[in-house]
CHARMM-style PDB file with segment names, atoms N, HN, CA, C and O in Angstrom:
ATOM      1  N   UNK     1     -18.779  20.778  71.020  1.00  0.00      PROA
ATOM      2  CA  UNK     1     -18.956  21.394  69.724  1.00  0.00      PROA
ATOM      3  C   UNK     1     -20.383  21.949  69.623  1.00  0.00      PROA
ATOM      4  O   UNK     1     -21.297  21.250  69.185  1.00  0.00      PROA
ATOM      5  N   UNK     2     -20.532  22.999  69.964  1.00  0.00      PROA
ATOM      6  HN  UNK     2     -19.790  23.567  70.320  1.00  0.00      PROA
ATOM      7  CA  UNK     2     -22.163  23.692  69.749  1.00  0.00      PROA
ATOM      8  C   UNK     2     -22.940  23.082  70.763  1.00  0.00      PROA
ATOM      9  O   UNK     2     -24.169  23.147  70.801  1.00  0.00      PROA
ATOM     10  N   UNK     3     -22.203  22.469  71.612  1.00  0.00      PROA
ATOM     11  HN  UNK     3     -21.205  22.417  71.581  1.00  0.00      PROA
ATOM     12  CA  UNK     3     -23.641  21.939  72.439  1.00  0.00      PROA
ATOM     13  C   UNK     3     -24.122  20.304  71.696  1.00  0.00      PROA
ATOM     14  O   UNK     3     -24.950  19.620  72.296  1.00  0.00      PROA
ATOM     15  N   UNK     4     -23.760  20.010  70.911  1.00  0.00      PROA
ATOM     16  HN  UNK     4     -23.087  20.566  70.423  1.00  0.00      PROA
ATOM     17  CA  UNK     4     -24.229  18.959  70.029  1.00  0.00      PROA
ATOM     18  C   UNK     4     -23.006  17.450  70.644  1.00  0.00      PROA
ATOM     19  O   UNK     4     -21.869  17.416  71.116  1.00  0.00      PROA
ATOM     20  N   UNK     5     -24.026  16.440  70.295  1.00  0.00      PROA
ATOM     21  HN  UNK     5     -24.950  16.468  69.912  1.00  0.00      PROA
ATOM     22  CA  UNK     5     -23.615  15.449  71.301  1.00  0.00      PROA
ATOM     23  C   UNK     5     -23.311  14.611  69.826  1.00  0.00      PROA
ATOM     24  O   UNK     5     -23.856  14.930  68.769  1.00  0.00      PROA
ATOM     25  N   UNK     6     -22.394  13.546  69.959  1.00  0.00      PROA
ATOM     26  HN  UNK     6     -21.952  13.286  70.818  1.00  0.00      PROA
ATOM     27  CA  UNK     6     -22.268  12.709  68.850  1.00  0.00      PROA
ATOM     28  C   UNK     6     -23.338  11.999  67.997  1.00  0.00      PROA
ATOM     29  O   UNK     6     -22.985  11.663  66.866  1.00  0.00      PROA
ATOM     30  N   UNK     7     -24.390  11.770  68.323  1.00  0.00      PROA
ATOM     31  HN  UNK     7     -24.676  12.042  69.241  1.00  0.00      PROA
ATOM     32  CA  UNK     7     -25.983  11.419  67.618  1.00  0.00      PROA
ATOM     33  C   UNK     7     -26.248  12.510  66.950  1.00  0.00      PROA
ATOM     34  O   UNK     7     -26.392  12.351  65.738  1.00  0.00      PROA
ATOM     35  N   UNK     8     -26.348  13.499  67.338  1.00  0.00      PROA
ATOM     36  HN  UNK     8     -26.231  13.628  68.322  1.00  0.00      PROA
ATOM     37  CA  UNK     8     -26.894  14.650  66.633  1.00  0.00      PROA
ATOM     38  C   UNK     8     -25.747  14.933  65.535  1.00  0.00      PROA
ATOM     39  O   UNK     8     -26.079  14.718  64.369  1.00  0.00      PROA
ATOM     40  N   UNK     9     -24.758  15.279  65.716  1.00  0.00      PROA
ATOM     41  HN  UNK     9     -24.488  15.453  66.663  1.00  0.00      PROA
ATOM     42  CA  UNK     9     -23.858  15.140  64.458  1.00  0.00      PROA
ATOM     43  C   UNK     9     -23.539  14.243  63.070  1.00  0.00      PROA
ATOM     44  O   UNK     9     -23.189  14.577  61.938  1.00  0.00      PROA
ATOM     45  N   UNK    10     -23.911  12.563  63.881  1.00  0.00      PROA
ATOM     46  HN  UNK    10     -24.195  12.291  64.800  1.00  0.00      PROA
ATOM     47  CA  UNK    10     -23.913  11.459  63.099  1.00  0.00      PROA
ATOM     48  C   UNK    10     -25.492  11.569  62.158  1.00  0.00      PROA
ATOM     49  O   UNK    10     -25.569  11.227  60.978  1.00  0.00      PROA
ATOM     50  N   UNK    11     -26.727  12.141  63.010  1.00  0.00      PROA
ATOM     51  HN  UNK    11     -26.665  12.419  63.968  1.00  0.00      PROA
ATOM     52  CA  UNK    11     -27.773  12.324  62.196  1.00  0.00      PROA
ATOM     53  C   UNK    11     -27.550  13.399  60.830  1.00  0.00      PROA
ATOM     54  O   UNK    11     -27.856  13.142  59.665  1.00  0.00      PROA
ATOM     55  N   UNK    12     -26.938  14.645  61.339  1.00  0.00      PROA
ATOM     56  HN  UNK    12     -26.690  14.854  62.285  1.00  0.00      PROA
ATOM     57  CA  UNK    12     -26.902  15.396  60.437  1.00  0.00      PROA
ATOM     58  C   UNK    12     -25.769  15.374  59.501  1.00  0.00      PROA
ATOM     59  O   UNK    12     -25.576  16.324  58.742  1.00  0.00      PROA
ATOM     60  N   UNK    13     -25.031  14.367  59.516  1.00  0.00      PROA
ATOM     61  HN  UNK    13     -25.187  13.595  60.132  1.00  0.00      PROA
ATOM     62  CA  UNK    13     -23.914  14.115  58.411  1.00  0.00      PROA
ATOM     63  C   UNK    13     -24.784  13.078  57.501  1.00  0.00      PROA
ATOM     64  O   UNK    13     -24.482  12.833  56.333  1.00  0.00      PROA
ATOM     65  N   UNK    14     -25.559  12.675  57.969  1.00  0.00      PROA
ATOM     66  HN  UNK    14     -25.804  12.875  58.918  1.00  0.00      PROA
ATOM     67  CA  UNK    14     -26.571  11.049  57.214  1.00  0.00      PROA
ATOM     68  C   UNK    14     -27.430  12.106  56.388  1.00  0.00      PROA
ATOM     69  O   UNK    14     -27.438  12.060  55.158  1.00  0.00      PROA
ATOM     70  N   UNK    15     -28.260  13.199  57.204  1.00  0.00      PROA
ATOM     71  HN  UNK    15     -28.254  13.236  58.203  1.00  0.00      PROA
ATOM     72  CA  UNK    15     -29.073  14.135  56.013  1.00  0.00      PROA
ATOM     73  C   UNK    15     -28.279  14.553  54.958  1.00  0.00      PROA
ATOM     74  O   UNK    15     -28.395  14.245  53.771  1.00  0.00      PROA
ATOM     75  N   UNK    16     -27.389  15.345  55.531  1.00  0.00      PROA
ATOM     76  HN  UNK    16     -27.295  15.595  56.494  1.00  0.00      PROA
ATOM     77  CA  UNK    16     -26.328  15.432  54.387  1.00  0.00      PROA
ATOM     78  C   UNK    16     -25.739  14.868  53.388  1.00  0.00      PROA
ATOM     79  O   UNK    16     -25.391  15.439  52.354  1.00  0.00      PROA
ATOM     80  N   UNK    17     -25.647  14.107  53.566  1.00  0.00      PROA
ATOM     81  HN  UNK    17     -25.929  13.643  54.406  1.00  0.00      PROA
ATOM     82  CA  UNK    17     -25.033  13.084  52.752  1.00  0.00      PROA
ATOM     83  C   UNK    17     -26.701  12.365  51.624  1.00  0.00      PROA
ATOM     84  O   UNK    17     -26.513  12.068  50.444  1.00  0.00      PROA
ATOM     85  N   UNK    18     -28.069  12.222  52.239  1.00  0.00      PROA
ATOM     86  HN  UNK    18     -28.222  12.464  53.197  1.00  0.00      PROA
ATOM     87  CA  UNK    18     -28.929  12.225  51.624  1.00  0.00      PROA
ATOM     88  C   UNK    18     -29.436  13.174  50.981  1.00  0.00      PROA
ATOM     89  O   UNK    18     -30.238  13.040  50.057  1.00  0.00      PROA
ATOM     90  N   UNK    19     -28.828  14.661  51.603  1.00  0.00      PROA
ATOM     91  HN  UNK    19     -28.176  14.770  52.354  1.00  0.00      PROA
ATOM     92  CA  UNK    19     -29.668  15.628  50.530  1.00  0.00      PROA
ATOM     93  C   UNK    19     -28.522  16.085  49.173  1.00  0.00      PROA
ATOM     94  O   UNK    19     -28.760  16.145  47.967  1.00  0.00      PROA
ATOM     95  N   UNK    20     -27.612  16.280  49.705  1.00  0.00      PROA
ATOM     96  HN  UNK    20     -27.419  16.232  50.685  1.00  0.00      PROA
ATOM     97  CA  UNK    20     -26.475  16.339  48.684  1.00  0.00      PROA
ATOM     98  C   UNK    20     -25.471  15.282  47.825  1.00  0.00      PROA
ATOM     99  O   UNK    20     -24.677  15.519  46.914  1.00  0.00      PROA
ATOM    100  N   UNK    21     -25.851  13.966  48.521  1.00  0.00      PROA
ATOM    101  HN  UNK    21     -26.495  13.773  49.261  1.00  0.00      PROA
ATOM    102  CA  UNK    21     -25.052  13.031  47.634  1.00  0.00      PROA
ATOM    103  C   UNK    21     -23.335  13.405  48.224  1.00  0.00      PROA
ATOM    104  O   UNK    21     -22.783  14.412  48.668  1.00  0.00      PROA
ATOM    105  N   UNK    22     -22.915  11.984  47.935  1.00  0.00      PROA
ATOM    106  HN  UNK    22     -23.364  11.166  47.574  1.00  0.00      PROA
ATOM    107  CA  UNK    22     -21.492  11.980  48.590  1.00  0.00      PROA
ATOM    108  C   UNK    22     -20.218  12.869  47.868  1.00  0.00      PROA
ATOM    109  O   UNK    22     -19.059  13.201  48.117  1.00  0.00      PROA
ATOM    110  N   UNK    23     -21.446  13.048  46.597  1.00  0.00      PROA
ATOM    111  HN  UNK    23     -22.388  12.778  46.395  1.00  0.00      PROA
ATOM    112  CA  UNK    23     -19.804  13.616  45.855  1.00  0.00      PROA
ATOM    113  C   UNK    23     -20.004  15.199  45.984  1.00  0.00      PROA
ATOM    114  O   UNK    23     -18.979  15.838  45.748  1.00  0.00      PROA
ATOM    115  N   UNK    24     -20.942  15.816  46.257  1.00  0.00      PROA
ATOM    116  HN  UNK    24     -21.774  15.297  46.449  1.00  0.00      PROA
ATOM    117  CA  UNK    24     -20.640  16.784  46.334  1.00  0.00      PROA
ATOM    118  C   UNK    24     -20.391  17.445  48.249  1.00  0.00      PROA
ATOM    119  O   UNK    24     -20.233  18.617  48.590  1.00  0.00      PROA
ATOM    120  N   UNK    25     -20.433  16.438  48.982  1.00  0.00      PROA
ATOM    121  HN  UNK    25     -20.561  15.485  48.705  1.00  0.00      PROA
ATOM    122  CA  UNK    25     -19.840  17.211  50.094  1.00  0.00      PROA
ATOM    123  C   UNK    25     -18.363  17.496  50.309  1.00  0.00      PROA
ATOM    124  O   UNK    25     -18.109  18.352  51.156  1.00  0.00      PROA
ATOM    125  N   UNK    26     -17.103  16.776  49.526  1.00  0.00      PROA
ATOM    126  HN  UNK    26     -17.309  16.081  48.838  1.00  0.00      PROA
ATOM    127  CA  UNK    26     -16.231  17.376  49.787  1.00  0.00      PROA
ATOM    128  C   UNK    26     -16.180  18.646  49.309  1.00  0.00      PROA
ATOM    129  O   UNK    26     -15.685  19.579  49.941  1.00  0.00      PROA
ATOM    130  N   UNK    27     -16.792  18.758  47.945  1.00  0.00      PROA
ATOM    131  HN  UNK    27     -17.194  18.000  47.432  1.00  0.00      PROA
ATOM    132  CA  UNK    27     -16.663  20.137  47.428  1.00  0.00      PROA
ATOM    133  C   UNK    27     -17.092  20.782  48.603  1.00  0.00      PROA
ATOM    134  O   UNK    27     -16.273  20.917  49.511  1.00  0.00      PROA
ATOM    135  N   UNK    28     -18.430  21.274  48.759  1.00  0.00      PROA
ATOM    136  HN  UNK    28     -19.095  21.165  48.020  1.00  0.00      PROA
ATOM    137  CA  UNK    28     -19.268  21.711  49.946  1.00  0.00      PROA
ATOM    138  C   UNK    28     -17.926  21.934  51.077  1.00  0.00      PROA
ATOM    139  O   UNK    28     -17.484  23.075  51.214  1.00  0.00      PROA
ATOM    140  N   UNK    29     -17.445  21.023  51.701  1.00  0.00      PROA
ATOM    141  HN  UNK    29     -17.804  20.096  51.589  1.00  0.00      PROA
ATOM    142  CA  UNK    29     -16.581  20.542  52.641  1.00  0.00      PROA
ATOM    143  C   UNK    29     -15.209  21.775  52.485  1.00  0.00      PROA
ATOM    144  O   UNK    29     -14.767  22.102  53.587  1.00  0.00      PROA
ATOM    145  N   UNK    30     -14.720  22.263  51.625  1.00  0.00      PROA
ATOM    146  HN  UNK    30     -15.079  21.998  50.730  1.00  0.00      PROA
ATOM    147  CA  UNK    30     -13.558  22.774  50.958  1.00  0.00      PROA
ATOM    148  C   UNK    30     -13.922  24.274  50.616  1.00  0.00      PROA
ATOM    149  O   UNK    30     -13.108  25.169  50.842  1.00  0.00      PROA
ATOM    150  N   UNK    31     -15.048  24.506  50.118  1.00  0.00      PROA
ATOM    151  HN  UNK    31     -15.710  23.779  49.935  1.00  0.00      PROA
ATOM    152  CA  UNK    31     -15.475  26.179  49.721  1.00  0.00      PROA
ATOM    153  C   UNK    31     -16.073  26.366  51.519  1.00  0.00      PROA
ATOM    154  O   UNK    31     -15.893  27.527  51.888  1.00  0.00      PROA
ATOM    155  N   UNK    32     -16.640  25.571  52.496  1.00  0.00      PROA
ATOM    156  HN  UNK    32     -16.786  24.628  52.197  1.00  0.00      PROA
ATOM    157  CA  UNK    32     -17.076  26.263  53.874  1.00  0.00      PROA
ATOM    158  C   UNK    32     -15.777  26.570  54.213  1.00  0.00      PROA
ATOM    159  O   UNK    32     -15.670  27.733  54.602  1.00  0.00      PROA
ATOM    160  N   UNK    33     -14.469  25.763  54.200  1.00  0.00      PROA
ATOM    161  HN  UNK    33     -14.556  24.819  53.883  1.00  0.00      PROA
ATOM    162  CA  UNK    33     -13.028  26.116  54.674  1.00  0.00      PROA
ATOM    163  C   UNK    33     -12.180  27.512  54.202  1.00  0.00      PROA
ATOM    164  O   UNK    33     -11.484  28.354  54.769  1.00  0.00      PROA
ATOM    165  N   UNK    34     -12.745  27.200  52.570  1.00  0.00      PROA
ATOM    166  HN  UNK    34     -13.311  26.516  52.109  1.00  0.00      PROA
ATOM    167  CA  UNK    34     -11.893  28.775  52.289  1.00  0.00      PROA
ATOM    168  C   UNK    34     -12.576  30.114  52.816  1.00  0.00      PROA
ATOM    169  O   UNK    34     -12.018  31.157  53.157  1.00  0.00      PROA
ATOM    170  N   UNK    35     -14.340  29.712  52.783  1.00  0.00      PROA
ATOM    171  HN  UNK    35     -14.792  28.865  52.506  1.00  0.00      PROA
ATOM    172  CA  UNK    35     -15.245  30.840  53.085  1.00  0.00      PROA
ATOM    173  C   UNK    35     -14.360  31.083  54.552  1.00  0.00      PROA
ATOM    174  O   UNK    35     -13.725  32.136  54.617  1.00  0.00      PROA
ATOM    175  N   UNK    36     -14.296  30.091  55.791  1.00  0.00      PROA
ATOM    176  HN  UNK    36     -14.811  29.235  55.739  1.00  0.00      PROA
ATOM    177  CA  UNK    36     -14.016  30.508  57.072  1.00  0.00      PROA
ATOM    178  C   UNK    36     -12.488  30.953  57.237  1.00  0.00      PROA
ATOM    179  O   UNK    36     -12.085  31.671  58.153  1.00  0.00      PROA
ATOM    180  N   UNK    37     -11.837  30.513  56.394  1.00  0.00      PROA
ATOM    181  HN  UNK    37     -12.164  29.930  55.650  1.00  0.00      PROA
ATOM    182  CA  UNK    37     -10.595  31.009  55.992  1.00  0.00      PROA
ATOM    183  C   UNK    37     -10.080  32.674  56.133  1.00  0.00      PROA
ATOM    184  O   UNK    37      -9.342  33.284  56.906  1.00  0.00      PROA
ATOM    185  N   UNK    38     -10.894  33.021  54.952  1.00  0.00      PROA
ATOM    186  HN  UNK    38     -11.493  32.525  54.324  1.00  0.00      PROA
ATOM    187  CA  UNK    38     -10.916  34.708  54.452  1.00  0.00      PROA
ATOM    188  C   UNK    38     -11.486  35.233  55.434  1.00  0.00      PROA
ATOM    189  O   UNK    38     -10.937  36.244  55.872  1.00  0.00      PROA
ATOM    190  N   UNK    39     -12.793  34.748  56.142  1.00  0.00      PROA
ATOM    191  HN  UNK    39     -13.239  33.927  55.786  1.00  0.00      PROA
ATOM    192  CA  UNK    39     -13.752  35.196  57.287  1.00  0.00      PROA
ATOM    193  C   UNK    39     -12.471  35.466  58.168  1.00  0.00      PROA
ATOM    194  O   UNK    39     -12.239  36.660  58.355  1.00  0.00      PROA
ATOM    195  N   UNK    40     -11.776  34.748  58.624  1.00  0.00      PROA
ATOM    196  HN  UNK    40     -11.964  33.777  58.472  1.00  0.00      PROA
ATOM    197  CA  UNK    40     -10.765  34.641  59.858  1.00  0.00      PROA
ATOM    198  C   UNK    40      -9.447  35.879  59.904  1.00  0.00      PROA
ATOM    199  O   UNK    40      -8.752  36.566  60.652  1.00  0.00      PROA
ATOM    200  N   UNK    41      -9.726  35.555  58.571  1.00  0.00      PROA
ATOM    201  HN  UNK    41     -10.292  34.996  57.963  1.00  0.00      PROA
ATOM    202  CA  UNK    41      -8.331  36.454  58.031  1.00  0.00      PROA
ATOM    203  C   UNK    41      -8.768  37.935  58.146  1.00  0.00      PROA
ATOM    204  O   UNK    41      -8.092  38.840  58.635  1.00  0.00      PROA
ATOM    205  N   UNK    42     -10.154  38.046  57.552  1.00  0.00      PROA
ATOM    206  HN  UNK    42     -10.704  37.311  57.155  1.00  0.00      PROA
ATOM    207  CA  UNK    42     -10.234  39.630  57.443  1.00  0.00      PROA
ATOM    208  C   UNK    42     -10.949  40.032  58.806  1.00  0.00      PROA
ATOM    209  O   UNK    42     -11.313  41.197  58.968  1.00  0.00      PROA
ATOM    210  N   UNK    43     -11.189  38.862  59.991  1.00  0.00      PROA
ATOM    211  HN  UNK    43     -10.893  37.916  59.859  1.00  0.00      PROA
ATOM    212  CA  UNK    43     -10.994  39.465  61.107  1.00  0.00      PROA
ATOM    213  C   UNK    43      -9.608  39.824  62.178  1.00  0.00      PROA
ATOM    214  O   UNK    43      -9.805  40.379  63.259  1.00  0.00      PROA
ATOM    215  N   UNK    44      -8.423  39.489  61.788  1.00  0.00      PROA
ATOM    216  HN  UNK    44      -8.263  39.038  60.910  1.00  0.00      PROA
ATOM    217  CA  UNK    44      -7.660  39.474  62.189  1.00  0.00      PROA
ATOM    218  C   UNK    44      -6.941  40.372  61.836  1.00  0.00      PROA
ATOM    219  O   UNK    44      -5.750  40.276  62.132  1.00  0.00      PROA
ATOM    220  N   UNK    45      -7.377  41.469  61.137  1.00  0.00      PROA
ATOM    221  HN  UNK    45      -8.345  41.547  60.897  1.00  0.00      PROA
ATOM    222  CA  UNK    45      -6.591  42.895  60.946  1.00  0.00      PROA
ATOM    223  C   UNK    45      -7.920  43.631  60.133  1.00  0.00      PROA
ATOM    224  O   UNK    45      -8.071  43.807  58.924  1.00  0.00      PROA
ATOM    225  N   UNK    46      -8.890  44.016  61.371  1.00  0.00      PROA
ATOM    226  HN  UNK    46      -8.767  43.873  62.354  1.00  0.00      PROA
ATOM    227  CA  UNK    46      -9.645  45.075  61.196  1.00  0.00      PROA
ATOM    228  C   UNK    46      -8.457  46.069  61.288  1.00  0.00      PROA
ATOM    229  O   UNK    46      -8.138  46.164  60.102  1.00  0.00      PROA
ATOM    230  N   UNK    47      -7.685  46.797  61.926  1.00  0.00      PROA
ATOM    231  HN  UNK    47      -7.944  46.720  62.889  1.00  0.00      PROA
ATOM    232  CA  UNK    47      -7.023  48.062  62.094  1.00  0.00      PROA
ATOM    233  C   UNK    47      -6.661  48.935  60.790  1.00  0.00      PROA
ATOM    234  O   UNK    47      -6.792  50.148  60.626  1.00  0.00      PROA
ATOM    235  N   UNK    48      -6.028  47.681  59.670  1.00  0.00      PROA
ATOM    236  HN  UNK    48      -5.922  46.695  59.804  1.00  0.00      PROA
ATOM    237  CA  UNK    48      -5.410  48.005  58.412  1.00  0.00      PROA
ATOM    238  C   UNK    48      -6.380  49.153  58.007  1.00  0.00      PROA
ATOM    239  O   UNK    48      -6.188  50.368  57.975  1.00  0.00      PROA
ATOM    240  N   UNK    49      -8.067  48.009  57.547  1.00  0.00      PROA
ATOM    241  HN  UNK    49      -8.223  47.021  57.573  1.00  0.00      PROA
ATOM    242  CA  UNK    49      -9.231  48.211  57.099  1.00  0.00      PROA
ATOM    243  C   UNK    49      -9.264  49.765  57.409  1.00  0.00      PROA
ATOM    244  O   UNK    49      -9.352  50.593  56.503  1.00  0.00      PROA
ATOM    245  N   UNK    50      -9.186  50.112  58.780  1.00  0.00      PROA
ATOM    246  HN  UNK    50      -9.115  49.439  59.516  1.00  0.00      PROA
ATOM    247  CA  UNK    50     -10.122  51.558  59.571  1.00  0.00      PROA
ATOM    248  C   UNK    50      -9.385  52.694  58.964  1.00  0.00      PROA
ATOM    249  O   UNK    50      -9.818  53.774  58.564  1.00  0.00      PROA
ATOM    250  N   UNK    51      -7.721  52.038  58.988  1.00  0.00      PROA
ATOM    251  HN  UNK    51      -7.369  51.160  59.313  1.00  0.00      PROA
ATOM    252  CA  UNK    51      -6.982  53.422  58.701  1.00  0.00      PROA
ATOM    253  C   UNK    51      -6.913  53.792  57.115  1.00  0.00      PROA
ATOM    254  O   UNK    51      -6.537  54.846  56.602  1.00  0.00      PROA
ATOM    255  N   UNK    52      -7.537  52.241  56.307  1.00  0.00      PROA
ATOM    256  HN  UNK    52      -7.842  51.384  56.723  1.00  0.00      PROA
ATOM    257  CA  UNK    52      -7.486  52.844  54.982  1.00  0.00      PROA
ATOM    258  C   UNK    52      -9.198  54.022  54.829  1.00  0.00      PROA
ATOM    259  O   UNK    52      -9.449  54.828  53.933  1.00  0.00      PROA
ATOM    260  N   UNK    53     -10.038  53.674  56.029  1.00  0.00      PROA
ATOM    261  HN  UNK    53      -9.834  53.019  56.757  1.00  0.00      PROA
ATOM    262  CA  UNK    53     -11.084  54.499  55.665  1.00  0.00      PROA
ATOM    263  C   UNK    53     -10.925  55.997  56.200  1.00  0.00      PROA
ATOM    264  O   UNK    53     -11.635  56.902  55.764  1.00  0.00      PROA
ATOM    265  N   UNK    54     -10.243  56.134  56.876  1.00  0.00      PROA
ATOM    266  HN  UNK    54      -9.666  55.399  57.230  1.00  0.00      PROA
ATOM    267  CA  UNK    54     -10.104  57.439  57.833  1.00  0.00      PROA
ATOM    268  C   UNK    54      -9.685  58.044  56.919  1.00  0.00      PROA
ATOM    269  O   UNK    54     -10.362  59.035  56.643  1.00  0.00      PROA
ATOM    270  N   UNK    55      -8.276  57.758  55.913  1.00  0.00      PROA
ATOM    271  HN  UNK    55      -7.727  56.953  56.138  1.00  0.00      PROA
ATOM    272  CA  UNK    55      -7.473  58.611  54.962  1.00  0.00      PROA
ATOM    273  C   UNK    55      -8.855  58.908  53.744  1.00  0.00      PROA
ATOM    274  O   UNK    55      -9.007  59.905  53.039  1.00  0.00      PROA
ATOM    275  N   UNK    56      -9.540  57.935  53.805  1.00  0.00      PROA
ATOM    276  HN  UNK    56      -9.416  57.124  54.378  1.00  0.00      PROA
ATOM    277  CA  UNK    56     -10.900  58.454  52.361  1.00  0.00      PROA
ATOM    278  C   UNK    56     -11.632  59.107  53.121  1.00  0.00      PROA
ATOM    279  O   UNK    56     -12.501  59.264  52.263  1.00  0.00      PROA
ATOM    280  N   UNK    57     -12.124  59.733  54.164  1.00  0.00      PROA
ATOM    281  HN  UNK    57     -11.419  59.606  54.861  1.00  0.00      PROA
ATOM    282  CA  UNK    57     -12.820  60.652  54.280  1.00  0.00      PROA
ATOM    283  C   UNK    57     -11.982  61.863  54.953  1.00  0.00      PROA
ATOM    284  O   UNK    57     -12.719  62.622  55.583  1.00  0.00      PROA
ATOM    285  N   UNK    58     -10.876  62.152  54.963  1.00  0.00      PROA
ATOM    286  HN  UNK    58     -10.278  61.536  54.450  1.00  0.00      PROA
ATOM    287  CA  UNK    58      -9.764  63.473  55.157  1.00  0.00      PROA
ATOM    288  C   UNK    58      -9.754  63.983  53.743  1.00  0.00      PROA
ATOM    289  O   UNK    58      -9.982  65.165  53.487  1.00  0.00      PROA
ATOM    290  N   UNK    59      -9.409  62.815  52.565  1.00  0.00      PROA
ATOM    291  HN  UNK    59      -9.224  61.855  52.773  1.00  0.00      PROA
ATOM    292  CA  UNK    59      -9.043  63.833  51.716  1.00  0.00      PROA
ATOM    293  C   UNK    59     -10.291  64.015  50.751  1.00  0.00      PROA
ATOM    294  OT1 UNK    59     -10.266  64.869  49.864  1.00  0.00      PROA
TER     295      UNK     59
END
C-alpha cells in the first residue's frame, strides 16, 4: 500500500485519530469514499465528456 509498512499506517491512524477525534473520522472516512467514488466514475467515461465538447464548439 504506497510503499508504507504496517507501523507507519498504525502511526498515522493514532495522529488521526488525535488530531480529529474519533467521531469525526468516520465522517472524514465516508465523504474521502464518495469523493473517490465520483473521481472513479468520471474517469471511466472520459469519451461521453469529449463528444459533448466537440458538438459545443461546431455549433
Amino acid at each position: 500500500m504506497f510503499g508504507l509498512g504496517w507501523p507507519e499506517v498504525v502511526i498515522i491512524g493514532v495522529v488521526a485519530v488525535l488530531i480529529f477525534g474519533p467521531k469525526k473520522i468516520p465522517e472524514m472516512g465516508g465523504a474521502l469514499g464518495k469523493t473517490l467514488r465520483g473521481f472513479k466514475d468520471e474517469m471511466s467515461r472520459p469519451d461521453e465528456d469529449l463528444e459533448d465538447q466537440d458538438s459545443d464548439f461546431e455549433g
